[in-house]
N, C-alpha and C positions, 0 to 999 in steps of 0.2 A: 427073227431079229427083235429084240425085247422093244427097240425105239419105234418100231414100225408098227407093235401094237400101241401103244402110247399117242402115234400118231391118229389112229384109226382111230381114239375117243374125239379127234375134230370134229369127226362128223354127226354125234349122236348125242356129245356131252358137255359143249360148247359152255352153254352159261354156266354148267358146276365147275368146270375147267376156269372159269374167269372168278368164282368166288371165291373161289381158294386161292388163287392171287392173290386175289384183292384182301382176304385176312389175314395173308404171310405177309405181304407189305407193310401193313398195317401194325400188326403184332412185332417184327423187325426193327421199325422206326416211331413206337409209341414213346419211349423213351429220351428221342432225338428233343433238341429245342421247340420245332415244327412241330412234331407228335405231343409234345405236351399243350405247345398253345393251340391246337386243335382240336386237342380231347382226342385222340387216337385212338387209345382205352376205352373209351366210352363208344367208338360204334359199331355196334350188333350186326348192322346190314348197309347195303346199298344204299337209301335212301337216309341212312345216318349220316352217311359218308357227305353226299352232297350237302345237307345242313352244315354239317361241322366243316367242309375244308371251299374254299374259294377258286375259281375257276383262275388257271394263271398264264397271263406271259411271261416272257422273259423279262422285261421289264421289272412284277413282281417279286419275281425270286434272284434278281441282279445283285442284294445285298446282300444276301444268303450266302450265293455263289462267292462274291469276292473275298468275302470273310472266310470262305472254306478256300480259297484259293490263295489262303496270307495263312495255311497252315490251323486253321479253329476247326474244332472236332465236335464229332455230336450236334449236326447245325439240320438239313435236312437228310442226312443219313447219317448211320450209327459211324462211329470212330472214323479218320482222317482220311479223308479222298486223295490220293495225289495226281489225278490224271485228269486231263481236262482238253475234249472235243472243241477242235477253235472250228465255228460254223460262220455261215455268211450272217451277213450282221441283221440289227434291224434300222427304225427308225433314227433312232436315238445313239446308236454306235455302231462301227463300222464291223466289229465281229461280236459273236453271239460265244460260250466259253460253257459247254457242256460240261457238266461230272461224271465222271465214268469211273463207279467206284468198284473193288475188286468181284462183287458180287456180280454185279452188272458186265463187267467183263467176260464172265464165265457162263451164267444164269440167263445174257440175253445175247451179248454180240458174237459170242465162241458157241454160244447153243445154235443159233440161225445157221453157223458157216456147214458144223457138223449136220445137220438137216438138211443144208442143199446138197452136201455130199451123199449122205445117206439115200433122200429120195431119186437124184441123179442117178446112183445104183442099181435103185430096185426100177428105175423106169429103163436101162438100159444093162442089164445081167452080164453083158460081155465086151462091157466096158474094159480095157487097158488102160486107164490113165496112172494107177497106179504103177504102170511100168515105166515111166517118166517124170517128167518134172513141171510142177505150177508155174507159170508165172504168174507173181504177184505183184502189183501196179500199186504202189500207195505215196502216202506225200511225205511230209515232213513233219517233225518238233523241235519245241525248244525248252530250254528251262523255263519253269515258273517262278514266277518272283526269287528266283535264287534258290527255294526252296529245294536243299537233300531228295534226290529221289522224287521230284514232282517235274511232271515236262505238262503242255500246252502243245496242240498241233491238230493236225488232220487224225481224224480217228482211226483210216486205214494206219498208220505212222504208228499209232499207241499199239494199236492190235498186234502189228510186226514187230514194235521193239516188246513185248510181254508176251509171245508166241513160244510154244515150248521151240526148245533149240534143236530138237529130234527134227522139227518141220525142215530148217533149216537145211538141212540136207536134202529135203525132195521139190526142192525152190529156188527160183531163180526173182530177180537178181541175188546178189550179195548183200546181206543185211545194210552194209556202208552205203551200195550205190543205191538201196530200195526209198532210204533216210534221207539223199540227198536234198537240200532245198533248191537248189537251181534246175528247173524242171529241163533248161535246155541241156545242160548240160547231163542232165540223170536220163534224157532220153536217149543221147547218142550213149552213153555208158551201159543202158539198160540192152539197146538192141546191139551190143559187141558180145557184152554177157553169156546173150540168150539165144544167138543165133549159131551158136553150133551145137547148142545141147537139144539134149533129146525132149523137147516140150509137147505134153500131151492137153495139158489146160491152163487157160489164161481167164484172168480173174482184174475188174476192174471199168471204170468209168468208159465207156464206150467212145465219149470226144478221145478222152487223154491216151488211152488203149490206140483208136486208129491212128495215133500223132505216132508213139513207138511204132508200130509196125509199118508204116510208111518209111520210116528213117531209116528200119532194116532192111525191107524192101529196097530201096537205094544202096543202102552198103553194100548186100550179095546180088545185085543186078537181076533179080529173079523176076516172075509175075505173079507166080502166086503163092499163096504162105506155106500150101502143105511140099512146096518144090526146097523147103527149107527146114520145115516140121513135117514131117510126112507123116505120123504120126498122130499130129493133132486134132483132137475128137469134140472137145466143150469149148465156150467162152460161157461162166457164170458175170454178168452185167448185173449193174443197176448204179443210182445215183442220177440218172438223169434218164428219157424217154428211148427205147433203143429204136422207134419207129426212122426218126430221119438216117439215120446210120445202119440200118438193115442191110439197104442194097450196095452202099458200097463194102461191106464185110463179107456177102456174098459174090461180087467180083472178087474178093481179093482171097475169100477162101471158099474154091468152088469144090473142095471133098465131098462125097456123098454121105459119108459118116461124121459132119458134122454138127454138131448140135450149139441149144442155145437157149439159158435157164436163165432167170428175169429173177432177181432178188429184190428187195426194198428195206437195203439197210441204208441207215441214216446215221448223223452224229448222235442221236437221243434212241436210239435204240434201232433192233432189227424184229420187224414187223410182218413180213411177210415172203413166201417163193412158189415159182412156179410149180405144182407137181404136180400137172399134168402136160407134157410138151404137146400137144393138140391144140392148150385151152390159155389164150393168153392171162386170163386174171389168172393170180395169185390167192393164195391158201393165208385165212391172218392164223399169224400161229399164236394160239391160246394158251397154251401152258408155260410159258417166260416168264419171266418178274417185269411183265408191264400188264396195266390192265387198261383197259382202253372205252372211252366214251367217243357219242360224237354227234354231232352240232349241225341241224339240217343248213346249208348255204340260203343265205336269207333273213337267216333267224328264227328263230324256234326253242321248245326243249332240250337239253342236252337230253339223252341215251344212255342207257350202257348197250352191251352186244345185243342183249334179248330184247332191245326194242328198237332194231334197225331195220329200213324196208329195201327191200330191192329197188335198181334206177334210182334212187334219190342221191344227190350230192352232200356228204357229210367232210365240214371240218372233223377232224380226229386230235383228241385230248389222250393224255397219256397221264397214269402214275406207273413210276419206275422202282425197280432198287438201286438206282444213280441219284434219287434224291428228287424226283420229278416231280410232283402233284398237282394233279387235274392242269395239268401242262399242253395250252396249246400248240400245237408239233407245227401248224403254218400249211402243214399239205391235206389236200381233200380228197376222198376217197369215193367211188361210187361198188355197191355192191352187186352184183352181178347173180349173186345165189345166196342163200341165209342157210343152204342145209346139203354142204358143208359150207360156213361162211367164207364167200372166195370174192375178190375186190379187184377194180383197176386203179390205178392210181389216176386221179385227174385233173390235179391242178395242183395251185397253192393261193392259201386265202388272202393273198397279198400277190399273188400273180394271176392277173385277170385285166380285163379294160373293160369297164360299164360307168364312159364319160357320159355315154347321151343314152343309158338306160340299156343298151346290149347283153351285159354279160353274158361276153366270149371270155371262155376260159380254156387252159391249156389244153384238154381233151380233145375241145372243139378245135381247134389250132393245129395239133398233130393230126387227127383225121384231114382234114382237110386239105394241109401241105402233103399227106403222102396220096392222096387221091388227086392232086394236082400232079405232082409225082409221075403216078403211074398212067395219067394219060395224057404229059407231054414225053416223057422221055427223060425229066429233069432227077438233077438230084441234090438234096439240102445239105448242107454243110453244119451253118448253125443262121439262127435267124433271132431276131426283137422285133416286136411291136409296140404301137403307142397310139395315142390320138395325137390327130392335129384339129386343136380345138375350136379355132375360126382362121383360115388363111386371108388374104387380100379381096377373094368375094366373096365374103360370109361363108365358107363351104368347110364343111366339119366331115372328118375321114380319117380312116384307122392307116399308120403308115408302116408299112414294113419293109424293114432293112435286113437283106437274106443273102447269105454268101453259099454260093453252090459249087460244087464238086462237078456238079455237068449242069449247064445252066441252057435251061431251054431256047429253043430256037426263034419263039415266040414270046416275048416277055410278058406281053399287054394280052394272050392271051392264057395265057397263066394264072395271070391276074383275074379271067374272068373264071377261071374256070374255079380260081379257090374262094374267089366271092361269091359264088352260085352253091359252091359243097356248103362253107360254112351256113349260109341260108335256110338249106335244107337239115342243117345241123340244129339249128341254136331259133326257137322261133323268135326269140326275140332280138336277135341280130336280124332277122327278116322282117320284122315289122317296121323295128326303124332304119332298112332298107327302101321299105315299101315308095316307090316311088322318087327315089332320091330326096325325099324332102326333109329327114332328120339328119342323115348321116348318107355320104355321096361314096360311091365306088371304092372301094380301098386301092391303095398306092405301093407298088412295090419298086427300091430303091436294089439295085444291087448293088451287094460289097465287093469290093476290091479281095483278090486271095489272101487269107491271113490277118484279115482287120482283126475281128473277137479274138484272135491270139493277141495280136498288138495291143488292145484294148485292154483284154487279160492280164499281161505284162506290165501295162505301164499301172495299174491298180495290183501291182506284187501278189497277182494274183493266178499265177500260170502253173497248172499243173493238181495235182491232187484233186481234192474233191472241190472243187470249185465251178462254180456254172453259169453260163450265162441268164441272165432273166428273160424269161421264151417275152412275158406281156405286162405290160406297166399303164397302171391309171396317167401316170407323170410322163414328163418328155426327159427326165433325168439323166437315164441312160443314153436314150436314142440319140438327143441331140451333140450331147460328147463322140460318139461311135460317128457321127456324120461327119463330123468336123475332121475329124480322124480320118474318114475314108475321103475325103479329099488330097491326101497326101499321099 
């Protein structure tokens, strides 16, 4: 298979693989507004590159974006983008409004899907899924400013409504009910759909995914999924950590022939997948039109590939053919191998808590809740944390509000048991530990069933790729979500 040789240069020819990126992009969009005021033309190499273009948030490229999004051409990429990834926001607005331009379509988000299929294949030869049908789980669009032919939405939404129409027929749901924007409604639609066809894989957000197949599960009075798919072999995941949701997926689909591939597609590109089911990290795929730097946690020099080290925590910067440049992407990566370079995901550089000098980051926070996990018996739903930065006796503590699926028998010790993992996690969660005297025992608050949906919903935010924030420096979140789970 011609793609499977192509792949094998991951392993041997990683930095030429990334320079020639990084010159197609370049060469592409020298022409653009961006490519002219940066001297595009002018840079020979890698370290041209960082002189001449500036490290960017969203923030930076916000007026770029708008301007291409009211229809102006040639701004950060060649001729008129009409598609635009609506992402969770940041500071300063409440959503972020990716470009997803046709190249970018094809070149990164449709190149990742064909790869997970591909290496799924070649890791299991006598696969059937082709003799059934996907489900595909995505969200919504809308028009953009009015604009002929431009929509705004969840990225899975864009991918499906510009999906060859041939797919159409080997998928489920119905293009109508997949577009739906009322998620409650598009899930009791989706699991009517789907539960008499022949489904061999399902594809999608692992919260939003178990929400569908709980509502089917109810409909056909079954217990478990393959008494309804008997057939069903894969769920390809990602968009959020599949660790708290493992074990209730394997109650609910106990086949021997079932598997389970970890993707890292995002609104701003797709980055990485499992190929090897053994090996939880992920393969970055190098030959896309992204090229990718990264930023040690802490501060330090930016990187490109060939100067990443193993165990270290890197923000990850991206230039796209969407129009991206040196584009902080928000999530951190830790590498695992350099030769073939294979990574886990670990956090996001604005989801962490280091009020009193800790940094605990989401890594540490999923280890730790499924090691709590696995030796009460419990099981996580979804969960937030926070500080609570002085209570009534001076006493400073990380608070966390966790809605469980089976909720252990011992609450308080639960609590000791994920206070002592993370410890041994994170030394500097252990130091100011040490003693009680920075930071006193962490708190755990259970939720009420269904709060983070409620939560979800009342912030028009239910369904798609939307998620909850695992860890917050701010009590932003947590204390709305409390006030909530009082009711």
């Amino acid at each position: 298979m011609p793609r499977m040789h192509e792949l094998d240069k991951h392993l041997t020819q990683g930095e030429q693989l990334q320079g020639r990126v990084l010159s197609h992009l370049l060469l592409s969009a020298q022409d653009t507004e961006y490519g002219r005021e940066h001297r595009f033309s002018a840079v020979k190499d890698y370290e041209d590159f960082v002189r001449q273009v500036p490290v960017n948030t969203y923030e930076e490229l916000k007026g770029h974006i708008d301007r291409m999004r009211h229809g102006e051409q040639n701004v950060l990429w060649p001729g008129r983008v009409k598609w635009y990834a609506k992402s969770s926001g940041t500071t300063n607005d409440k959503s972020k409004f990716i470009p997803v331009s046709n190249e970018g379509l094809k070149k990164i988000h449709y190149a990742g899907g064909y790869d997970t299929v591909a290496l799924y294949l070649r890791n299991n030869p006598q696969s059937r899924m082709f003799d059934g049908k996907g489900l595909i789980l995505g969200g919504s669009h809308t028009p953009n400013y009015n604009l002929p032919g431009s929509l705004v939405g969840d990225l899975s939404a864009i991918l499906i409504e510009n999906i060859n129409p041939l797919v159409n027929l080997v998928r489920v749901p119905k293009k109508k009910t997949a577009l739906l924007s009322d998620f409650e409604m598009k899930r009791e639609r989706i699991a009517r759909e789907a539960m008499n066809q022949n489904v061999t894989n399902i594809s999608g957000v692992p919260s939003w995914m178990l929400s569908v197949l709980s509502c089917m599960m109810e409909m056909t009075g079954k217990t478990h999924l393959e008494e309804v798919w008997p057939n069903l072999e894969v769920f390809f995941h990602g968009g959020v950590a599949f660790t708290p949701y493992r074990k209730q997926y394997e109650q609910l689909i106990t086949s021997p022939k079932m598997h389970y591939m970890e993707t890292y597609n995002a609104s701003e590109g797709f980055f990485g997948l499992q190929d090897d089911p053994a090996d939880k990290a992920m393969m970055l795929m190098l030959d896309y039109d992204v090229f990718y730097e990264f930023q040690p946690m802490g501060g330090g020099e930016i990187v490109p590939l060939w100067g990443v080290e193993k165990d270290k925590n890197y923000a990850m910067l991206i230039s796209t053919s969407c129009g991206l440049w040196r584009y902080m992407i928000g999530d951190t990566i830790r590498f695992t191998s350099t030769n073939p370079y294979k990574f886990v995901i670990s956090g996001r550089t604005k989801s962490f808590i280091n009020a009193f000098g800790e940094e605990l980051i989401v890594d540490n926070a999923e280890q730790g809740l499924a090691y709590a996990c696995e030796q009460t018996g419990a099981e996580v739903l979804e969960y937030t944390a926070a500080p609570v930065f002085m209570d009534a006796h001076a006493k400073c503590r990380h608070q966390w509000l966790i809605e469980f699926s089976k909720a252990p028998n011992d609450l308080a010790q639960f609590a000791d048991i994920l206070d002592q993992k993370l410890q041994l996690l994170n030394s500097d969660y252990e130091a100011k530990r040490y003693k009680d005297i920075t930071l006193q025992h962490l708190e755990i608050i259970e939720a009420r069933p269904g709060l983070f949906n409620d939560w979800l919903k009342q912030r028009g935010k239910l369904g798609g790729q939307n998620k909850v924030p695992r860890l917050s420096n701010s009590r932003e979140h947590i204390d709305v979500l409390l006030n909530l789970n009082k009711r």
